[in-house]
TIMI-2910 file (N, C-alpha, C, CB; in pm, 1 decimal, decimal comma, always signed):
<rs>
+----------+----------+----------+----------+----------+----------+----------+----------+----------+----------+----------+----------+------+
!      n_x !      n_y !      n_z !     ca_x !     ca_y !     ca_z !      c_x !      c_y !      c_z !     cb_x !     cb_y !     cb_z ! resn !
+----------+----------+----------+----------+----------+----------+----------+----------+----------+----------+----------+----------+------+
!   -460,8 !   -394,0 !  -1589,3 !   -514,0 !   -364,0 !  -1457,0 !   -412,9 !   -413,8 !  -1351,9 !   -655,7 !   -430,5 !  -1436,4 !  Unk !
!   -398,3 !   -307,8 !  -1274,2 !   -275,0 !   -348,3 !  -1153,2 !   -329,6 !   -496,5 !  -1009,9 !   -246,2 !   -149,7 !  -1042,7 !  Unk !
!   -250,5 !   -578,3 !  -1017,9 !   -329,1 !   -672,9 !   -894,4 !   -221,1 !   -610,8 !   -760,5 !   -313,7 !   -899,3 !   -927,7 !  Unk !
!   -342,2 !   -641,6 !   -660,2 !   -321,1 !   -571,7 !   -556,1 !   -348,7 !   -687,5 !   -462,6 !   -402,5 !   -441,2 !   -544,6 !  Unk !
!   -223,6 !   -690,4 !   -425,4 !   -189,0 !   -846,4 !   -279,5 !   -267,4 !   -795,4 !   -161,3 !    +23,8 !   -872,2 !   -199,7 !  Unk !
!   -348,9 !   -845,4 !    -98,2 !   -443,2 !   -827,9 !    +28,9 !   -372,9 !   -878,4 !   +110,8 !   -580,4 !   -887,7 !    +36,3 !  Unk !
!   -405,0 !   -827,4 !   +286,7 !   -313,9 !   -891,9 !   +392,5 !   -449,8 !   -941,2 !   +487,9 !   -183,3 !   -767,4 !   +478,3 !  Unk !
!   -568,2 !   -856,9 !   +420,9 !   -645,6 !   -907,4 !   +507,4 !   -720,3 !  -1048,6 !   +482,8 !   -727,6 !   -810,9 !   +528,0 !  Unk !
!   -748,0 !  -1128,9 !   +580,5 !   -800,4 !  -1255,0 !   +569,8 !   -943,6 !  -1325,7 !   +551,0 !   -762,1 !  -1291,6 !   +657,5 !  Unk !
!  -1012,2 !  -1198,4 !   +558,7 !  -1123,9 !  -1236,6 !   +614,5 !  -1256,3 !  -1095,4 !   +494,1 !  -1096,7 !  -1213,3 !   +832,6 !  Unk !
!  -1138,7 !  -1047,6 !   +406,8 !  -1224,3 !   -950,6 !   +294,5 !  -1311,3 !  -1040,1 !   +231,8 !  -1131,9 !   -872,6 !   +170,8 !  Unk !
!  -1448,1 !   -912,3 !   +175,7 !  -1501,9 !   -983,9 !   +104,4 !  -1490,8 !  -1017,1 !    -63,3 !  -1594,7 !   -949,3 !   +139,5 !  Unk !
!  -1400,8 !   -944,4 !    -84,1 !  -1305,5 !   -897,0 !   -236,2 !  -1226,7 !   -978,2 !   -245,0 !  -1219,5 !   -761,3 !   -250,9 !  Unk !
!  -1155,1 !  -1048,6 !   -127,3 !  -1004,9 !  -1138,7 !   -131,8 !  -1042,6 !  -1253,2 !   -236,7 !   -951,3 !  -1220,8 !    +42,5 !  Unk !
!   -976,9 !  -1307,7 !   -354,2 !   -987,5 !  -1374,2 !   -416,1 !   -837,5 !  -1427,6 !   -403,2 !  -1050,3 !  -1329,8 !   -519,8 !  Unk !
!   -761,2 !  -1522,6 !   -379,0 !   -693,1 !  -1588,2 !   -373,6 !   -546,0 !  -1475,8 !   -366,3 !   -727,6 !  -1687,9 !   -475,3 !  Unk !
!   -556,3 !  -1428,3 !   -257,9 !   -477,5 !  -1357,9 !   -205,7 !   -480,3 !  -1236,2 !   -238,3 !   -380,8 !  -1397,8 !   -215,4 !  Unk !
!   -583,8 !  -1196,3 !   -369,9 !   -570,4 !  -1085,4 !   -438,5 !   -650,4 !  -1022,4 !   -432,9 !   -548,3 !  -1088,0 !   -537,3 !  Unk !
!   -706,7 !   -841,1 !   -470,2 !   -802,9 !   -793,3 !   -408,3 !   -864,2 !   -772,8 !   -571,3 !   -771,6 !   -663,8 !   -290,7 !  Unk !
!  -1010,3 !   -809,8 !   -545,1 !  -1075,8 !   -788,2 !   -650,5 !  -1191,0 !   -741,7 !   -665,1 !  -1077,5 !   -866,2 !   -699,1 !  Unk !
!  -1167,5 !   -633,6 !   -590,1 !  -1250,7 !   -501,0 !   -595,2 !  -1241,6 !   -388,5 !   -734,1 !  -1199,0 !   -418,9 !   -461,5 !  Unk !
!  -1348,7 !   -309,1 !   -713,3 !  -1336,1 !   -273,4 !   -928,3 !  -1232,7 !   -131,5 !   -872,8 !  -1574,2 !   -196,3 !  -1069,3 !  Unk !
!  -1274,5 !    -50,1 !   -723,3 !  -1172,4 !    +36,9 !   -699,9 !  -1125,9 !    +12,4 !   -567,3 !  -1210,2 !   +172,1 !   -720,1 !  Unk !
!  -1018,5 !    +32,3 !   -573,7 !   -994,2 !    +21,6 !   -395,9 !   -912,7 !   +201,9 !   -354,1 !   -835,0 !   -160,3 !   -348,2 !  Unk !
!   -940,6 !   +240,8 !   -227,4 !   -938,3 !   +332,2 !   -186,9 !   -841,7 !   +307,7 !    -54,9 !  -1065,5 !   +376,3 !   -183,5 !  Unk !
!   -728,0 !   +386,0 !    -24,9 !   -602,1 !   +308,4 !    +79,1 !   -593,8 !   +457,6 !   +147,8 !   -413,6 !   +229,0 !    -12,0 !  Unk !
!   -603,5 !   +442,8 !   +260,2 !   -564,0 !   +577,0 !   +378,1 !   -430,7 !   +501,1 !   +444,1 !   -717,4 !   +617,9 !   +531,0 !  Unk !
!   -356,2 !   +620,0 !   +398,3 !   -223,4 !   +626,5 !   +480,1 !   -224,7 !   +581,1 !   +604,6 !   -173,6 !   +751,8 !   +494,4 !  Unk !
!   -319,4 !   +616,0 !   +693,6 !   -349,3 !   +603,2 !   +859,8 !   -424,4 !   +515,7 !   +871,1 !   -409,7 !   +714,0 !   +938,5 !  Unk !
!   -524,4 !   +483,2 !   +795,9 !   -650,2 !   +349,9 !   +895,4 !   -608,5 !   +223,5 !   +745,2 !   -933,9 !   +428,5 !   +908,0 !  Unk !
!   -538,4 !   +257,5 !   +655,8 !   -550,1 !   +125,2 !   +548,4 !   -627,0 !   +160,2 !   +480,9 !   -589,0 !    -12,3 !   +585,6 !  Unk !
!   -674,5 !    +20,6 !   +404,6 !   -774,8 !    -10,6 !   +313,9 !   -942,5 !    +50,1 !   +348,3 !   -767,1 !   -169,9 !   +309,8 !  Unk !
!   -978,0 !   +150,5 !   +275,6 !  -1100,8 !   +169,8 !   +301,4 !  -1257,8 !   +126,0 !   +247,8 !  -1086,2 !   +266,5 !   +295,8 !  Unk !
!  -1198,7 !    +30,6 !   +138,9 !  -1242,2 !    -62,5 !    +22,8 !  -1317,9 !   -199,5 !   +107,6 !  -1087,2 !   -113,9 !    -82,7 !  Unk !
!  -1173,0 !   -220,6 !   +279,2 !  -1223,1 !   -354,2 !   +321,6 !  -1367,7 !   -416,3 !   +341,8 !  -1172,9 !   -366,6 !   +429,1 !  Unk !
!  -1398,1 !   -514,7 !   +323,9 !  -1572,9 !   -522,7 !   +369,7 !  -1565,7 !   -653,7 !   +425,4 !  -1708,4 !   -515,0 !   +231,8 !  Unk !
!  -1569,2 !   -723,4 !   +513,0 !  -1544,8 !   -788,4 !   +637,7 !  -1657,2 !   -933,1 !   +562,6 !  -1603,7 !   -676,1 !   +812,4 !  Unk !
!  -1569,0 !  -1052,2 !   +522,4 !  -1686,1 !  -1170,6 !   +477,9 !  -1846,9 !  -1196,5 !   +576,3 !  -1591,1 !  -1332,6 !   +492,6 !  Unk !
!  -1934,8 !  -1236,4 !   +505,6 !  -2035,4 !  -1248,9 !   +616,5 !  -2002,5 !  -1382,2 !   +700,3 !  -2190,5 !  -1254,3 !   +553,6 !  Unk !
!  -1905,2 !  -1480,1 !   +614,6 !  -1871,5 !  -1551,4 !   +735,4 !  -1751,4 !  -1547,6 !   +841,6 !  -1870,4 !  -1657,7 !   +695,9 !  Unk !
!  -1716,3 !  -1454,8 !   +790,9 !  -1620,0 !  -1443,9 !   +905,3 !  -1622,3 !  -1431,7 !  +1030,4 !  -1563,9 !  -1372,7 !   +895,8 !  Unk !
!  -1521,0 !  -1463,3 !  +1123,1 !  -1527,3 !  -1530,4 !  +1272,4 !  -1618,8 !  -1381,6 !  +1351,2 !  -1321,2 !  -1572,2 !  +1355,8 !  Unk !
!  -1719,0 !  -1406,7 !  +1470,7 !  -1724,4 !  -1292,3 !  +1540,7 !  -1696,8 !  -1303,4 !  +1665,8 !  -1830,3 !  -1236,5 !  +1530,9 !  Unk !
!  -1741,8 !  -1231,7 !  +1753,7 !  -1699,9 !  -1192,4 !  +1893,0 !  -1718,0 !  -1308,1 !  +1961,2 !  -1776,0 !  -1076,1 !  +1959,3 !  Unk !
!  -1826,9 !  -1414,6 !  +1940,2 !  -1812,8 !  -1519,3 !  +2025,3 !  -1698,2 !  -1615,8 !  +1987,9 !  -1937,6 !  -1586,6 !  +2031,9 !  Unk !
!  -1607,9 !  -1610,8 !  +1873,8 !  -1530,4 !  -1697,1 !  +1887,1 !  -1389,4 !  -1657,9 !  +1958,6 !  -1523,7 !  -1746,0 !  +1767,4 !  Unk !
!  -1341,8 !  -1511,3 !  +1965,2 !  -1230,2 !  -1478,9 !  +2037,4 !  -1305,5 !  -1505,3 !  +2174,0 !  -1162,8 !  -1325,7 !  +2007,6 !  Unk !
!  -1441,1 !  -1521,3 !  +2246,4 !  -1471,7 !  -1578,6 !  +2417,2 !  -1384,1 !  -1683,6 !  +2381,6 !  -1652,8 !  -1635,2 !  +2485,6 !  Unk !
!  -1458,1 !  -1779,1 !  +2297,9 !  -1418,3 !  -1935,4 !  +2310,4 !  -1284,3 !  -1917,3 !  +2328,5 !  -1450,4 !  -2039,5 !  +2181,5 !  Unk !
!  -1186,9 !  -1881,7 !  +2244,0 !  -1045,3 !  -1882,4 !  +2219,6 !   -998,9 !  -1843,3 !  +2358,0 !   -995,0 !  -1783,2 !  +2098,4 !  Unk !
!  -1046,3 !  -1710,8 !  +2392,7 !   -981,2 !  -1704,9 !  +2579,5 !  -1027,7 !  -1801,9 !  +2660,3 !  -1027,5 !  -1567,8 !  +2677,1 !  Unk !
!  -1114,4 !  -1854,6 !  +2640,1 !  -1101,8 !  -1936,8 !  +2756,8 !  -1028,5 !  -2059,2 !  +2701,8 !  -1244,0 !  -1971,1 !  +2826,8 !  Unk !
!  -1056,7 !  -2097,4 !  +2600,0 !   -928,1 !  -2189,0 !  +2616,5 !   -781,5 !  -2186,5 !  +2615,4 !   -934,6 !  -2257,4 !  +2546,2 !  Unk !
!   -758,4 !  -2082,5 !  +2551,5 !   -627,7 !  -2043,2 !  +2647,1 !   -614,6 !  -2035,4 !  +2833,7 !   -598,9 !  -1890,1 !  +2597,6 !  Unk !
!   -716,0 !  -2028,1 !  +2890,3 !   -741,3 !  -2045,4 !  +3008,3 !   -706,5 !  -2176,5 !  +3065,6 !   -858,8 !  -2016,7 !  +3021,6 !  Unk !
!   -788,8 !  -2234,3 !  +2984,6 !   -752,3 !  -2400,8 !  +3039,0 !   -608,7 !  -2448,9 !  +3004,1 !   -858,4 !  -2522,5 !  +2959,7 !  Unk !
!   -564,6 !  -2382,3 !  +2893,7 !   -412,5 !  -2424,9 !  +2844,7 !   -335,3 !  -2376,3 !  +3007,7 !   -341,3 !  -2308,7 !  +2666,4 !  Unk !
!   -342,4 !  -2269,8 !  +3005,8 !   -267,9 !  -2233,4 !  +3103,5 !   -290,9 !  -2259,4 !  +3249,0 !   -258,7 !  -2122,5 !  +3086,7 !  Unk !
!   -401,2 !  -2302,9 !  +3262,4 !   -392,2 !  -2402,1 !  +3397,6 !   -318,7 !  -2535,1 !  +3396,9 !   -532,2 !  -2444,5 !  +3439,3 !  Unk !
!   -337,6 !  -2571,0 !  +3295,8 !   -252,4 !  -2695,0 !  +3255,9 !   -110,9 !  -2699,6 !  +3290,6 !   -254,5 !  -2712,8 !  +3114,5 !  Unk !
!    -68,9 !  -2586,6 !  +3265,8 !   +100,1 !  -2572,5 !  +3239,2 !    +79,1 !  -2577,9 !  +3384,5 !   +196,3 !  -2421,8 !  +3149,1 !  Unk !
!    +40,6 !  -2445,0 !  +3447,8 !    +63,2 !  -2453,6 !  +3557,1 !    +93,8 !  -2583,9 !  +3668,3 !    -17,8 !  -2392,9 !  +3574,6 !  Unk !
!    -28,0 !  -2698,9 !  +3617,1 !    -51,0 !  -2829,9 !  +3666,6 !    +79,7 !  -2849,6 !  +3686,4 !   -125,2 !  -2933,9 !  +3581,6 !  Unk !
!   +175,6 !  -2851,9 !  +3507,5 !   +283,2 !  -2940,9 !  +3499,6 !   +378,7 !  -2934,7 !  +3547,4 !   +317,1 !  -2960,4 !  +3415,9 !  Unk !
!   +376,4 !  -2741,2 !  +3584,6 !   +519,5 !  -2690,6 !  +3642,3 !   +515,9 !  -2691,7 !  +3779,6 !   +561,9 !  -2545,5 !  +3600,8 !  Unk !
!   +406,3 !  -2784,6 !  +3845,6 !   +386,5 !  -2767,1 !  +4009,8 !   +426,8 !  -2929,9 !  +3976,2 !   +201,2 !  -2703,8 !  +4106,6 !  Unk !
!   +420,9 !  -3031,6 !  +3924,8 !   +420,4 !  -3152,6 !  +3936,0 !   +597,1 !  -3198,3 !  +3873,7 !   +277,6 !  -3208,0 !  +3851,3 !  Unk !
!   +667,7 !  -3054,7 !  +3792,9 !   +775,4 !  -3132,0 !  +3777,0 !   +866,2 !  -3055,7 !  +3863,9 !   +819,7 !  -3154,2 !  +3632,1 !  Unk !
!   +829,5 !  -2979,7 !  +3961,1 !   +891,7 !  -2902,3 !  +4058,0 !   +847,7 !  -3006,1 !  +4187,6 !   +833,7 !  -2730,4 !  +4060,7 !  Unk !
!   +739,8 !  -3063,4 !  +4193,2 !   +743,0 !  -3183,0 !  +4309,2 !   +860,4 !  -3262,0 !  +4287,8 !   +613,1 !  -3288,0 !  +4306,5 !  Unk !
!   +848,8 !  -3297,2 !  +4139,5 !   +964,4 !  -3431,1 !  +4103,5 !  +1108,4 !  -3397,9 !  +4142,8 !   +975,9 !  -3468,4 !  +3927,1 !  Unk !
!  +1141,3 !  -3284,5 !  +4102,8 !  +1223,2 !  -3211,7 !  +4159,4 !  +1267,0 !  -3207,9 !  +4267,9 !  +1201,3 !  -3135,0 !  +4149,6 !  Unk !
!  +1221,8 !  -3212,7 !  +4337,8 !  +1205,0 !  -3202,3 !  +4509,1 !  +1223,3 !  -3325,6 !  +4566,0 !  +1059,1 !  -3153,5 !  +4564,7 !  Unk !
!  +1169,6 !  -3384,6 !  +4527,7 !  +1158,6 !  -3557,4 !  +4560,7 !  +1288,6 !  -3642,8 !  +4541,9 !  +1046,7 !  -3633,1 !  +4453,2 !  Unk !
!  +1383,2 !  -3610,0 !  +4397,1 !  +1476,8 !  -3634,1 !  +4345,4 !  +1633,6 !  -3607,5 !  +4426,6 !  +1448,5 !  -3570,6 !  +4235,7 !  Unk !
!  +1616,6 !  -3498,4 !  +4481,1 !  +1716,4 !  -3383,7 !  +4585,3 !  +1716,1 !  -3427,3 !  +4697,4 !  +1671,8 !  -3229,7 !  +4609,1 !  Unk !
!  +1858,3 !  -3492,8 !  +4774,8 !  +1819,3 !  -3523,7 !  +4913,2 !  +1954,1 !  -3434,1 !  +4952,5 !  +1803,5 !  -3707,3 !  +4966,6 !  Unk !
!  +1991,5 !  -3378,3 !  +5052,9 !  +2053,5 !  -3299,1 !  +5129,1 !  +2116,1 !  -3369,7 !  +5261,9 !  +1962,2 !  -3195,8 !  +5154,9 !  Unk !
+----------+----------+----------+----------+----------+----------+----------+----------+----------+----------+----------+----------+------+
</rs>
């Protein structure tokens, strides 16, 4: 029996990288048509969470790049 390497992460067939489904069925255009999505796998409320904290990441930076552009400034006399 041929083993067949999975890319997806989150199948319900994936057995340790490998697909262990009895047939699997592959479209040229959409992939794997075999895939079946774990019941625990992540849903829509966790990509919210994830944007917003990328939100806060990036206020952050912002914080840092206004505070080492003060320092900056402060450092520079003319």
């Amino acid at each position: 029996m041929p083993r067949i390497k999975c890319h997806y992460l989150d199948c319900a067939f994936l057995d340790e990288g490998i697909c262990s489904a009895g047939m699997v069925e592959l479209d040229p255009d959409t992939g794997c048509k075999t895939y079946s999505a774990n019941a625990g796998s992540g849903n829509e409320d966790d990509w919210d969470n994830d944007e917003d904290e990328m939100e806060e990441w990036e206020e952050l930076d912002e914080e840092e790049d206004d505070e080492i552009w003060e320092e900056d400034d402060s450092e520079e006399s003319y």
